[in-house]
C-alpha positions in Angstrom: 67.4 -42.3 -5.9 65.0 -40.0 -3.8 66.0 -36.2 -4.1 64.0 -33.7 -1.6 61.3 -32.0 -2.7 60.2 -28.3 -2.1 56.7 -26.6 -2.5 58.8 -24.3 -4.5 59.4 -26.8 -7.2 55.3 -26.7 -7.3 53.8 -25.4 -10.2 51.5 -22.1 -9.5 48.2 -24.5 -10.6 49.0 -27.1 -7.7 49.5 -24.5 -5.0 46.2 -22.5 -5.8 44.4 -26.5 -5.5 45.5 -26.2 -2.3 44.7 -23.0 -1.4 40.7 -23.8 -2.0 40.9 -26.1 0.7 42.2 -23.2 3.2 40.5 -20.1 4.3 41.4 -16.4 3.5 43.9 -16.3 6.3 45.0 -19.2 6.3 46.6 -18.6 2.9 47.8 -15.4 4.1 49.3 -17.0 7.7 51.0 -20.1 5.4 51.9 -18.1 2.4 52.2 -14.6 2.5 55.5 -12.7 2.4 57.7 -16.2 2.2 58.8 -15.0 -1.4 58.0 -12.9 -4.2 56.9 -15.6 -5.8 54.4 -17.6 -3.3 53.1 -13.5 -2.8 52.4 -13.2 -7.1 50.7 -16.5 -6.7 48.0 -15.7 -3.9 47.2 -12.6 -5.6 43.8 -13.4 -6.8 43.4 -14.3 -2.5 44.5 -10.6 -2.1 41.6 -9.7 -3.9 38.2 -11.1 -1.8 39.1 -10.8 1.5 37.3 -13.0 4.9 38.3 -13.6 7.9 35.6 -15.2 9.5 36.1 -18.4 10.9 39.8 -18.4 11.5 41.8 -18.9 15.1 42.9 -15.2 16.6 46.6 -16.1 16.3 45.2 -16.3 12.2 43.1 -12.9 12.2 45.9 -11.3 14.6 48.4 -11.6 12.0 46.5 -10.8 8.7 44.8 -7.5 10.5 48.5 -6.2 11.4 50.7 -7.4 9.1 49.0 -8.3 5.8 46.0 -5.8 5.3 48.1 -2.6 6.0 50.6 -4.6 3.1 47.8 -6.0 0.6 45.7 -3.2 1.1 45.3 -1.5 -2.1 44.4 -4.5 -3.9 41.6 -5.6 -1.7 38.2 -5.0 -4.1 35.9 -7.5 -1.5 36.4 -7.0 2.5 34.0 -8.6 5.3 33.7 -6.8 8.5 32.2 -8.5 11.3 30.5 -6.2 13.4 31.6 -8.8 16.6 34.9 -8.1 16.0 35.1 -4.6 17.7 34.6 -5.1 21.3 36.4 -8.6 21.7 39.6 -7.6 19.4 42.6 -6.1 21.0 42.2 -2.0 20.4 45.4 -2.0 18.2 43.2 -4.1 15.7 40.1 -2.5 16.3 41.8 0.9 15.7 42.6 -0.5 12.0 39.1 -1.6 11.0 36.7 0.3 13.0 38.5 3.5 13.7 40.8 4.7 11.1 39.1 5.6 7.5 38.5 2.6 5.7 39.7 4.5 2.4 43.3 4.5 3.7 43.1 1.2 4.3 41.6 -0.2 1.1 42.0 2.6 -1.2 40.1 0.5 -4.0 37.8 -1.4 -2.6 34.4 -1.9 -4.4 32.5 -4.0 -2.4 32.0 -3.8 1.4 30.4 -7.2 3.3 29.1 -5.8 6.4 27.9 -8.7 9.1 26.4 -8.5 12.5 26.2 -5.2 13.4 24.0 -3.5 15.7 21.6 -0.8 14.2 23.0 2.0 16.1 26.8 1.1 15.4 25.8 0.4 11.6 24.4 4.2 11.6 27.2 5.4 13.0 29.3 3.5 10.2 28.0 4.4 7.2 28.2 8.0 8.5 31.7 8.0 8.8 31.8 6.0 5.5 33.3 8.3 3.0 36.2 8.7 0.1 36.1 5.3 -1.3 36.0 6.4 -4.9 35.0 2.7 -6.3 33.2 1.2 -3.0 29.9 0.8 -5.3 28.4 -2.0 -2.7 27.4 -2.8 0.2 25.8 -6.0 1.4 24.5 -5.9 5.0 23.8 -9.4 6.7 22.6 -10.3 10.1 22.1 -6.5 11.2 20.6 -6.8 14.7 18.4 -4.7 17.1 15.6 -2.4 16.8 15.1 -0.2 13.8 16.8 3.2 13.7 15.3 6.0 12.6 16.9 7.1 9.2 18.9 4.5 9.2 17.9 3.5 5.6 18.5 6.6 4.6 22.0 7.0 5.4 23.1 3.8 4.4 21.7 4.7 0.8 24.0 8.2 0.8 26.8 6.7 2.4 30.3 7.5 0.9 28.9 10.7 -0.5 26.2 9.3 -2.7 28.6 6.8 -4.6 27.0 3.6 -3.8 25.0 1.5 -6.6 23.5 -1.5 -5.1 22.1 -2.1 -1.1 21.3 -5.5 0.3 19.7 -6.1 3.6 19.4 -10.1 3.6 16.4 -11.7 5.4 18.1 -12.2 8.4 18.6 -8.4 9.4 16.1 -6.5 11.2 13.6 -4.6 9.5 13.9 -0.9 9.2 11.2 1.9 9.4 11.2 4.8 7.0 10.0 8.6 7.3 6.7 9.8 6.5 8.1 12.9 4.5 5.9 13.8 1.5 8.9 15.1 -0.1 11.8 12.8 1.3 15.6 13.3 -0.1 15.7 10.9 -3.3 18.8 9.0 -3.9 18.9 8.6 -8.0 22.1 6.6 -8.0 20.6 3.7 -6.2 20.2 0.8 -9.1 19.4 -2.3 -6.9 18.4 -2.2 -3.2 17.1 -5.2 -1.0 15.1 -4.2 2.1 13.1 -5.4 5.0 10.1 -2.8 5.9 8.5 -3.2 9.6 5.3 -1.6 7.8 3.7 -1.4 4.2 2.9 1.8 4.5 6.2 2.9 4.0 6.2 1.8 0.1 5.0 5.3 -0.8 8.1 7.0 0.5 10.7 3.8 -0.7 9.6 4.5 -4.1 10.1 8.3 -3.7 14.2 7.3 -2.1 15.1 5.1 -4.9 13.5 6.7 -8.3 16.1 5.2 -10.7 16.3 1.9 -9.1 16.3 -1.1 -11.6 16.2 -3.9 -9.0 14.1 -3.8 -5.8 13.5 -6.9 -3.6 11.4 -5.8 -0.6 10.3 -7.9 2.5 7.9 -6.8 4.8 7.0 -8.6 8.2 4.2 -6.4 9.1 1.8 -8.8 10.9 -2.0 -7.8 10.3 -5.2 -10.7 10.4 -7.4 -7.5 9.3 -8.3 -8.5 5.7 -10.5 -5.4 5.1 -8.3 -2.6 6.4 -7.9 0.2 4.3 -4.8 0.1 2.1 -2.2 2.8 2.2 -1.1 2.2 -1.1 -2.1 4.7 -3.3 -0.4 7.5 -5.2 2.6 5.8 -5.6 6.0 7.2 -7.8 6.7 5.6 -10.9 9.6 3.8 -11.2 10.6 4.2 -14.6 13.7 2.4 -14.4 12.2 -0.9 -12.9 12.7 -4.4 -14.3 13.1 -6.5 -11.5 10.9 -6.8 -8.4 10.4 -9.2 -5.6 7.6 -8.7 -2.6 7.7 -10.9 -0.1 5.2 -10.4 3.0 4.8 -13.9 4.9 1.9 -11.9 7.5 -0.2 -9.4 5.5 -2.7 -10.0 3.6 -2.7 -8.4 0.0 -5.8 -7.4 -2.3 -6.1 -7.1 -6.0 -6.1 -3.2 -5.3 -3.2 -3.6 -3.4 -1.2 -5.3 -6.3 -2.6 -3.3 -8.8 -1.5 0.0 -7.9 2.0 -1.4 -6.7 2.4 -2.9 -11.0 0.9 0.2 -11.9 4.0 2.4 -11.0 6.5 -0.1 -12.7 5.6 0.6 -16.4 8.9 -1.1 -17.5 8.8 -4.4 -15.6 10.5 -7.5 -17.0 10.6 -10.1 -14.1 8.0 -9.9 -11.0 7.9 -12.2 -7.8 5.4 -12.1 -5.7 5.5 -14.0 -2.4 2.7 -13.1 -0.2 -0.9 -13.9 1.2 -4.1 -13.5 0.6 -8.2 -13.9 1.0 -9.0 -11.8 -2.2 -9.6 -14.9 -5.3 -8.6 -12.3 -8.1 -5.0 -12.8 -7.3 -5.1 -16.1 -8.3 -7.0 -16.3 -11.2 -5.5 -15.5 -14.5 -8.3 -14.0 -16.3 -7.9 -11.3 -13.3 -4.1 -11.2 -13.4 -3.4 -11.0 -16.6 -5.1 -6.9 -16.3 -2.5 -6.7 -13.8 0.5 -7.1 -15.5 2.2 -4.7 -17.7 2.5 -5.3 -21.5 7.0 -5.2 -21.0 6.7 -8.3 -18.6 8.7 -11.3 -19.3 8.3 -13.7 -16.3 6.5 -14.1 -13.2 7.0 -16.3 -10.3 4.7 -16.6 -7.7 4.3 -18.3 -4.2 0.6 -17.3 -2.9 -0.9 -18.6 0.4 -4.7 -17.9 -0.7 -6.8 -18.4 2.4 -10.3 -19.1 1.4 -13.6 -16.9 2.9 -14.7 -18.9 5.5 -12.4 -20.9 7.7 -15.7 -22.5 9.0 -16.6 -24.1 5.9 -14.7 -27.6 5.3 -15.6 -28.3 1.6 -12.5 -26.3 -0.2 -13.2 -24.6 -3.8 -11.6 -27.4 -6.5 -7.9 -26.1 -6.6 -7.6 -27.1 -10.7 -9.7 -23.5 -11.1 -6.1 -21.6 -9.9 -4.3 -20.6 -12.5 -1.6 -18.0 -14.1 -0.8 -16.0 -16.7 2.8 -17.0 -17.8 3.4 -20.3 -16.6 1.5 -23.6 -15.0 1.1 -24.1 -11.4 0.6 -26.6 -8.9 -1.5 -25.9 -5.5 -1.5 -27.8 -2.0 -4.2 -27.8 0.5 -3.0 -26.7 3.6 -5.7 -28.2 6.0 -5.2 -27.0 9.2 -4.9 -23.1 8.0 -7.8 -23.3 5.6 -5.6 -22.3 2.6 -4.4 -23.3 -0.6 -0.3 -22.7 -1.7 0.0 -22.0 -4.5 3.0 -21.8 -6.8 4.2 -21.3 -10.3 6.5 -24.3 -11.8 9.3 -24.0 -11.6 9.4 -22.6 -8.3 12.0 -19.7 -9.2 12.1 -18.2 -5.3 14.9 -18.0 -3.3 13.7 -18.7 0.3 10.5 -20.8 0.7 8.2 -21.5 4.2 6.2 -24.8 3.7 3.5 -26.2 5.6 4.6 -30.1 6.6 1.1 -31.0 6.0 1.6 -30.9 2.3 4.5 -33.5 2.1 2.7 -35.8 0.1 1.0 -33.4 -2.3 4.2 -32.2 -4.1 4.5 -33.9 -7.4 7.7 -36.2 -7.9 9.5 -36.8 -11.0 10.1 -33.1 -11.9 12.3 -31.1 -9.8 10.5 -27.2 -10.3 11.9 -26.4 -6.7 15.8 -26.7 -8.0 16.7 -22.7 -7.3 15.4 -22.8 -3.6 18.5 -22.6 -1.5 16.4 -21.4 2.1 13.7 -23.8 3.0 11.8 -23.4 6.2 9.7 -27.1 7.0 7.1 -25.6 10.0 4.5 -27.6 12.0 6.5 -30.6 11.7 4.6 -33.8 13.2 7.0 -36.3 11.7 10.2 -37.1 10.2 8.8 -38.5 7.2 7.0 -35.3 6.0 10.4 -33.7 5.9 12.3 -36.4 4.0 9.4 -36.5 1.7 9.5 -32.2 0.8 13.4 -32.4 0.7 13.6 -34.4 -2.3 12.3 -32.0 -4.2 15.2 -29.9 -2.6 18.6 -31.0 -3.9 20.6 -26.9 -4.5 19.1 -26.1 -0.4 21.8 -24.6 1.0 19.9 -23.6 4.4 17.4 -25.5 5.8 15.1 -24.8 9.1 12.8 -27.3 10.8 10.1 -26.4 13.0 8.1 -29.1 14.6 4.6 -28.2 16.1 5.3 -29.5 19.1 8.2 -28.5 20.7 8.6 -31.3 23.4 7.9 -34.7 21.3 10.8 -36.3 20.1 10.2 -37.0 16.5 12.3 -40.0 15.2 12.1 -42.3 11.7 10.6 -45.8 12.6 12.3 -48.3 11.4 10.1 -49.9 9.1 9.2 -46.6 7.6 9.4 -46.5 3.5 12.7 -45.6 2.2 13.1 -41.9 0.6 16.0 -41.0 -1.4 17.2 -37.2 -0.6 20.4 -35.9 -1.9 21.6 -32.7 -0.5 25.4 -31.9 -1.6 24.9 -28.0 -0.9 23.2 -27.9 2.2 25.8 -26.1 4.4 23.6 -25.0 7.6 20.7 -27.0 9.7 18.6 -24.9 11.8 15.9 -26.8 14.3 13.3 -25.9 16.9 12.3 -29.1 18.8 13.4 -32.4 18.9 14.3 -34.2 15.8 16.3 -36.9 15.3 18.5 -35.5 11.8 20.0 -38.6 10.9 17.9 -39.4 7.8 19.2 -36.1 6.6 22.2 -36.1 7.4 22.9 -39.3 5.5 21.7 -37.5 2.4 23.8 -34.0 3.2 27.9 -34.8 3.4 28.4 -31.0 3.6 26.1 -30.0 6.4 29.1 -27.8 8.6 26.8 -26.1 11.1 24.4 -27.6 13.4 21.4 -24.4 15.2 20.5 -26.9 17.5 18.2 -28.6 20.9 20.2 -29.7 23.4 18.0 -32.6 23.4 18.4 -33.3 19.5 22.4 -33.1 19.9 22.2 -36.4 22.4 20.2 -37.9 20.4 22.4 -37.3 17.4 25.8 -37.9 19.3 24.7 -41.1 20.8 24.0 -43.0 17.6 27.7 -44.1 16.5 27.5 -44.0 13.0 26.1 -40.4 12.7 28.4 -39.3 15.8 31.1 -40.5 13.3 29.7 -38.3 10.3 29.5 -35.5 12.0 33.2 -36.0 13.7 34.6 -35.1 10.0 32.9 -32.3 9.0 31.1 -30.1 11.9 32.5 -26.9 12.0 30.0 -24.6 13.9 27.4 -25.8 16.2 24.6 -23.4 18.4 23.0 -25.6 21.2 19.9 -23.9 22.5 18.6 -25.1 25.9 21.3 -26.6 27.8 20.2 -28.3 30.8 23.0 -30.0 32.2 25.7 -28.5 33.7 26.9 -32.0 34.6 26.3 -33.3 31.3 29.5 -36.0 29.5 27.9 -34.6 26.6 31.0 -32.0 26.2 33.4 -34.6 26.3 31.3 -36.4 23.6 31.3 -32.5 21.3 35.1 -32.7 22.1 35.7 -35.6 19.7 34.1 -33.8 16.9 37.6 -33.2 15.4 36.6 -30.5 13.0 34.5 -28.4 15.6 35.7 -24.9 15.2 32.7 -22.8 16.9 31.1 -23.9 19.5 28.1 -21.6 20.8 25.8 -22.7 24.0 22.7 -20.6 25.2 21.7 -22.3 28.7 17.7 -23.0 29.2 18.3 -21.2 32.9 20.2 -17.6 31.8 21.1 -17.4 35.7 23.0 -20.1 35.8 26.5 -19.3 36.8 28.9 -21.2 34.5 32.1 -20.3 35.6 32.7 -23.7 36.3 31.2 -24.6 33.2 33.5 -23.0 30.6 36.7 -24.4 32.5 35.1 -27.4 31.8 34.5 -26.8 28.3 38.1 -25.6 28.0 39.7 -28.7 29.2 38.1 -30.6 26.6 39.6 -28.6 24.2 43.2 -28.4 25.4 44.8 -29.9 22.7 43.0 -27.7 19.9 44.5 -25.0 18.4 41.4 -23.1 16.8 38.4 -23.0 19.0 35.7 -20.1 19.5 33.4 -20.3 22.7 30.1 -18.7 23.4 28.1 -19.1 26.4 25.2 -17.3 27.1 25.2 -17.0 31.2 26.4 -15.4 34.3 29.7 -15.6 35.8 30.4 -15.2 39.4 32.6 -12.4 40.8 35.0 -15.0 41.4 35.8 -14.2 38.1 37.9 -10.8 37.7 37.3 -8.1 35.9 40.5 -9.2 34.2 39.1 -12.6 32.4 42.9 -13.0 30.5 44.6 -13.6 33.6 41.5 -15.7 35.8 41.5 -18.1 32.2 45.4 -18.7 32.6 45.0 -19.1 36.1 42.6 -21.8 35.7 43.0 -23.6 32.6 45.8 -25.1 30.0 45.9 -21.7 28.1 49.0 -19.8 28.6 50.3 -15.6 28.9 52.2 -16.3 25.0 48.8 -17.9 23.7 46.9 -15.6 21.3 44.0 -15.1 22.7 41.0 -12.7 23.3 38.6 -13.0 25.7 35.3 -10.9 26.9 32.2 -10.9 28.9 29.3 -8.4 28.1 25.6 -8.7 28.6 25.6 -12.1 29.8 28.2 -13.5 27.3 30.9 -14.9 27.7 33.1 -15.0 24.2 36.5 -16.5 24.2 38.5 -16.7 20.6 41.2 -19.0 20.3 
């Protein structure tokens, strides 16, 4: 005899299985206040809070009826800085307007994505009476730098926060040039992005207790012989860990040495940069560098040598380093050598295509890279050949050199085995044919994307049928085709949740266009739409209403809808 079952009769292990195949509010929308019981048994969910990547029906619900509820045990919250002009103002009141502190009374660690400069200053201002909020980790903060902005983010909540992260995707931020600058002493680990070198001086002033400092700078200079600015620096006493990354400057011994000098109590050092000056990668040289306390050092050096005229290259076996062995690649067309200690301990890594077939095999030293950049990409082969040395990528971006050849494998080219099982996110500018990679990564879920590349992709079966299973996001850049079947085609890529499309003409009016898009999608119940374009006046002011005048969507659908700058965002 059969007898009914009930997810009740569940044991708590089963039903948390489950929930690691849902998101944060998905849990919350399927599970949340059905019983005591269910609500003791998502606790841990309660805990590390994101709802990104959800339907507004989803979000709706958790932001008004579960965070006001679950509040107080929230430790982890991420705020998405898109969220406050689409979001009805009832919601936006309770995560932008009221005091985060009565809302999670114990949070300790604040995930703050795609904000604007200005709105992040006027954020962290207001931040305040969080007594454990320790963190804050800033991702994808856009628009120009703010002056101070730095400044208050490292005193927000009234000088209670530990450790500052600007990832490599946020803008870069500019600093004062006070000689005597507010220090903030309770800083222990900060990640930043300078616009200018010269603002090291006054960083190590802000920050003189920090014990991990990870600093990027983009400042772009072909001047090898300008004076440095680096002098006189602070010590930091505290230091262990740093990380310098500068893809554009060049860097002398000088430069270096005085940076090390002020870190007396280094342990682990990165360096990631570029240079013309042979001393930085010789170890007889180094070694004076490098203080007696150090431990490890990793580095990723793009040493250019003297003359770009001459063609006969020094022999690279005379490179060397102090801790570790190396391995150098000629990069040709740049005149340069990278060079690299083994393993290649650095989390983001820009490689020249050109030395694909310089890499060693049989040892994989590139294991803890999880953000590759391939540029100057001539064919597909050069990237399959620097991926398998790739296998824990999580991000990977391919630039080809020219923009407007379509690069595809040929069919009798040699076969390379890649396997990619983390790589979540493929980024491309030009047009590639990805299906070599894409056999090797089952878990790519978002597509940055040529319009041109996507047709290729969609109209080869068997990767149209990969990617029907496991697309989630995809950014088309360069749309040309108003007309194009191609949306129908996207429309059968059942797991498509996101679907973002930046037109190759801005003025193109797409009203049209998103009706289109939406009656593709009819039948979907979690669907976000970007389109980057202009809509007609045809279009009221009131976008709700003109939507369910002209489309499937209905007045009871949860919705939200907006059109700013050129954008028009619908969540679903």
């Amino acid at each position: 005899m059969l007898f009914p079952s009930s997810l009740e009769l569940l044991p708590d292990e089963i039903l948390l299985q489950i929930c690691q195949y849902l998101r944060g509010a998905d849990v919350f929308f399927s599970f949340y206040n059905l019983n005591s019981r269910l609500n003791t048994t998502i606790r841990g969910y309660c805990h590390y809070v994101n709802l990104t990547a959800v339907s507004y029906k989803q979000f709706e619900y958790a932001v008004r009826d579960v965070l006001p509820q679950i509040g107080h045990l929230v430790r982890s919250f991420v705020l998405n800085g898109n969220w406050e002009t689409i979001i009805h103002s009832n919601l936006s009141s309770i995560l932008f307007v009221s005091h985060l502190s009565n809302l999670f009374p114990r949070i300790r660690k604040l995930l703050i994505k795609w904000f604007q400069s200005e709105k992040l200053l006027s954020f962290v201002t207001s931040l305040r009476d969080l007594p454990e909020l320790t963190e804050l980790d800033i991702r994808f903060l856009k628009g120009n730098a703010v002056n101070f902005l730095l400044e208050n983010v490292l005193s927000a909540n009234q000088n209670r926060l530990s450790i500052v992260s600007f990832d490599h995707d946020s803008t870069d931020l500019n600093l004062s040039d006070e000689k005597d600058p507010t220090s903030y002493p309770h800083i222990e680990q900060l990640s930043v992005n300078l616009t200018l070198s010269k603002f090291i001086p006054c960083l190590f002033r802000l920050v003189p207790n920090v014990w991990q400092l990870y600093l990027s700078i983009d400042e772009l200079s072909n001047d090898t012989k300008c004076k440095s600015v680096i002098v006189n620096l602070s010590p930091l006493v505290r230091l262990t860990h740093f990380r310098l990354r500068t893809i554009n400057l060049f860097w002398t011994f000088e430069d270096i040495a005085c940076i090390l000098k002020a870190m007396p109590a280094l342990e682990q050092l990165t360096l990631d940069l570029r240079t013309d000056d042979r001393r930085l990668v010789t170890k007889e040289n180094l070694r004076t560098l490098l203080p007696s306390s150090l431990l490890r050092m990793d580095y990723f050096i793009r040493y250019y040598t003297p003359s770009k005229s001459d063609t006969k290259f020094e022999h690279h076996d005379s490179f060397s380093a102090p801790h570790s062995p190396i391995i150098s690649m000629l990069d040709s067309p740049r005149h340069r050598f990278i060079i690299c200690t083994i393993p290649c301990n650095l989390y983001a890594v820009i490689l020249p295509a050109t030395v694909s077939k310089q890499m060693p095999e049989g040892w994989n030293y590139m294991n803890q890279t999880k953000d590759l950049h391939i540029c100057d990409i001539t064919s597909i082969a050069e990237i399959l050949l620097i991926l398998r040395h790739f296998r824990n990528l999580k991000i990977l971006t391919l630039d080809a050199k020219d923009k407007v050849q379509v690069l595809t494998l040929p069919a009798q080219s040699p076969s390379v085995d890649i396997k990619l099982p983390f790589l979540k996110q493929i980024e491309v500018s030009g047009v590639l044919d990805l299906s070599p990679i894409l056999y090797g990564a089952p878990n790519v879920d978002y597509l940055i994307i040529y319009y041109d590349s996507l047709k290729i992709l969609l109209d080869d079966e068997s990767t149209f049928r990969l990617l029907q299973t496991q697309l989630i996001r995809i950014n088309i850049i360069d749309w040309v085709d108003l007309e194009s079947d191609l949306l129908e085609r996207i429309a059968q890529l059942h797991s498509l949740r996101h679907i973002v499309i930046t037109l190759k003409n801005p003025e193109s009016v797409i009203n049209a266009f998103v009706l289109k898009i939406l009656s593709f999608w009819k039948d979907k119940s979690r669907l976000s739409i970007d389109v980057k374009g202009s809509l007609t006046p045809t279009a009221p002011l009131d976008l709700r209403q003109w939507l369910i005048a002209h489309s499937h969507i209905k007045p009871e659908d949860s919705f939200t809808v907006e059109c700013n700058n050129n954008w028009f965002d619908l969540w679903f």
